[in-house]
C-alpha positions as CSV (number, residue, x, y, z in Angstrom):
1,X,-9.3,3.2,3.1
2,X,-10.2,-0.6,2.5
3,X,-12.7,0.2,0.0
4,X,-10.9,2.6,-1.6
5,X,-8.0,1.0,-1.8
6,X,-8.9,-2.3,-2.8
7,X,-11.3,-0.8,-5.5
8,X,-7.7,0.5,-7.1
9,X,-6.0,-3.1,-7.0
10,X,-9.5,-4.9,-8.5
11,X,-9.4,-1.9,-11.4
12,X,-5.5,-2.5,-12.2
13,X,-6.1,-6.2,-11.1
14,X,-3.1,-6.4,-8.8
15,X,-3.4,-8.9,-6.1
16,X,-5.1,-7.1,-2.8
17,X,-4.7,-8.5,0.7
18,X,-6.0,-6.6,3.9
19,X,-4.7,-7.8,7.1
20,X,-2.5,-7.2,10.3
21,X,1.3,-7.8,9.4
22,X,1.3,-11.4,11.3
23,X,-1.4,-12.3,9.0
24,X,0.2,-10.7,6.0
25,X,3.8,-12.8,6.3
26,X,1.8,-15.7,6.1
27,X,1.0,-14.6,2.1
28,X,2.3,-17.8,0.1
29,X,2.2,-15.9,-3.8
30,X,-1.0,-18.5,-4.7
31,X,-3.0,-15.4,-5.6
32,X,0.0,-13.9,-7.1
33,X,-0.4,-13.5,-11.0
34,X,3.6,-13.2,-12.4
35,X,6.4,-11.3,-11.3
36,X,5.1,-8.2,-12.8
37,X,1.9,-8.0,-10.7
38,X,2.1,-5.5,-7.6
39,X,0.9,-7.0,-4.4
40,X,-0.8,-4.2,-1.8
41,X,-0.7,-5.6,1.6
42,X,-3.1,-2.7,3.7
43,X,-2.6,-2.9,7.3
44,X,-5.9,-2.0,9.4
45,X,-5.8,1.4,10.3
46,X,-6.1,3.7,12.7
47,X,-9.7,5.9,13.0
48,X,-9.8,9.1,14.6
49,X,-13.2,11.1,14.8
50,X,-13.6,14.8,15.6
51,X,-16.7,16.2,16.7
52,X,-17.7,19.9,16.8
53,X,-19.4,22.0,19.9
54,X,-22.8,19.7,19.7
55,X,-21.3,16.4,19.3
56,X,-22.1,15.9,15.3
57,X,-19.1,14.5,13.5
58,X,-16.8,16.8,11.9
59,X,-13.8,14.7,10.2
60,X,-12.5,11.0,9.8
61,X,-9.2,10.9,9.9
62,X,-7.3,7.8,8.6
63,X,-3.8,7.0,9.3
64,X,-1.7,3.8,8.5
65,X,0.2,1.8,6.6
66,X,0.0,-0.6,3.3
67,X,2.9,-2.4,1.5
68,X,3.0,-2.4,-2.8
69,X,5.9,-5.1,-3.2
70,X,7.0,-7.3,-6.2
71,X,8.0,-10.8,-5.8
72,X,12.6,-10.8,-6.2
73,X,14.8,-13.7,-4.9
74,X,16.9,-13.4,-1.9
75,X,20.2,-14.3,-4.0
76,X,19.2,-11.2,-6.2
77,X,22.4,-8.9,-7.3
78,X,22.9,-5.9,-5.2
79,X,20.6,-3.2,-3.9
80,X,21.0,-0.6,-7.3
81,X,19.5,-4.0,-9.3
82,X,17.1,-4.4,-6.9
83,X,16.6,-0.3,-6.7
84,X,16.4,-0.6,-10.7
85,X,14.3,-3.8,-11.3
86,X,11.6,-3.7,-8.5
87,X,11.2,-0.5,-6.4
88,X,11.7,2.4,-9.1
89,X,8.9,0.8,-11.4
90,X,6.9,0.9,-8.5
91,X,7.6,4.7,-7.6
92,X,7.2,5.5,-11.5
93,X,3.9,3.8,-11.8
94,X,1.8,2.1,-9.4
95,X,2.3,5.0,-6.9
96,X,1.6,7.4,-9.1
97,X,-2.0,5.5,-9.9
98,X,-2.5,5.0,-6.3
99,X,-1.8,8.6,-5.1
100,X,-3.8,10.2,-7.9
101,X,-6.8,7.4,-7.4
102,X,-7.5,8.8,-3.6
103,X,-6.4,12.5,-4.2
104,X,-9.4,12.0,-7.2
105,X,-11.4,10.6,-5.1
106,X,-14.3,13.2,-3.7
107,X,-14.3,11.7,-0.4
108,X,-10.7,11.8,0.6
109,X,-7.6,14.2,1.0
110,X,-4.3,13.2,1.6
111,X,-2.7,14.8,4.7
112,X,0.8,12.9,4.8
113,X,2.3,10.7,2.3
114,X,6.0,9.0,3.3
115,X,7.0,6.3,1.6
116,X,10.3,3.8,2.5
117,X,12.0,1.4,0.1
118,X,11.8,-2.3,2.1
119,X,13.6,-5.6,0.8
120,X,13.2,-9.2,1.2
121,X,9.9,-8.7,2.9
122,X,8.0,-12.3,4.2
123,X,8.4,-15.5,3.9
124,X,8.3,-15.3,0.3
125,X,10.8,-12.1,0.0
126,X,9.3,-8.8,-1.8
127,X,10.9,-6.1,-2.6
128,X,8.9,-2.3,-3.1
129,X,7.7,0.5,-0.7
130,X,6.0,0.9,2.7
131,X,3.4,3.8,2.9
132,X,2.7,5.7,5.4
133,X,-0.2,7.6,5.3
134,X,-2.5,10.2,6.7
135,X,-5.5,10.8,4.8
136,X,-8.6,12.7,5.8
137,X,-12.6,11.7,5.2
């Protein structure tokens, strides 16, 4: 998923980070190029291999989680502004190139695919959508 997914942010030059979520809230917005600029935050994930009756690898399965946030400020009106301004653009259009980027690519299927609206996120409070994912290889 690293590859994959940070080969979407370099082609839509969003700002990439991979890293544990410790590592990620210490993200200070210096990479960051304005407002409208998505930040993806992938978390490691988890690997599982299965292997058929004579040990040869049969699948990679990929499961975890990665942020796509917008930089907002904490005094920001209420949560339909926020809804409005930050995590519906998101949902409309950087999802949508995200999802159809892995289910294009020939080496990956999507299994599972939930995604939760999150607010004030780190230090430097984001606003978008947590993904959790389930994606075979």
């Amino acid at each position: 998923m690293y590859n994959q997914i940070k080969n979407i942010c370099t082609t839509n030059e969003w700002v990439f980070t991979y890293a544990r979520e410790d590592f990620a809230n210490l993200y200070d917005g210096e990479e960051q190029v304005d407002d409208t600029t998505p930040l993806v935050f992938l978390y490691p994930p988890l690997i599982t291999e299965t292997f058929g009756d004579y040990n040869e690898l049969e699948s990679t399965n990929y499961t975890g989680d990665f942020l796509v946030l917008l930089s907002s400020d904490i005094d920001e009106e209420d949560y339909d502004y926020r809804y409005q301004t930050y995590i519906k653009p998101l949902i409309n259009n950087t999802m949508i190139t995200i999802k159809e980027s892995i289910q294009c690519d020939n080496t990956l299927s999507i299994v599972t695919w939930r995604i939760t609206e999150v607010l004030n996120l780190f230090d430097f409070n984001l606003d978008g959508l947590l993904i959790t994912y389930s994606v075979n290889g």
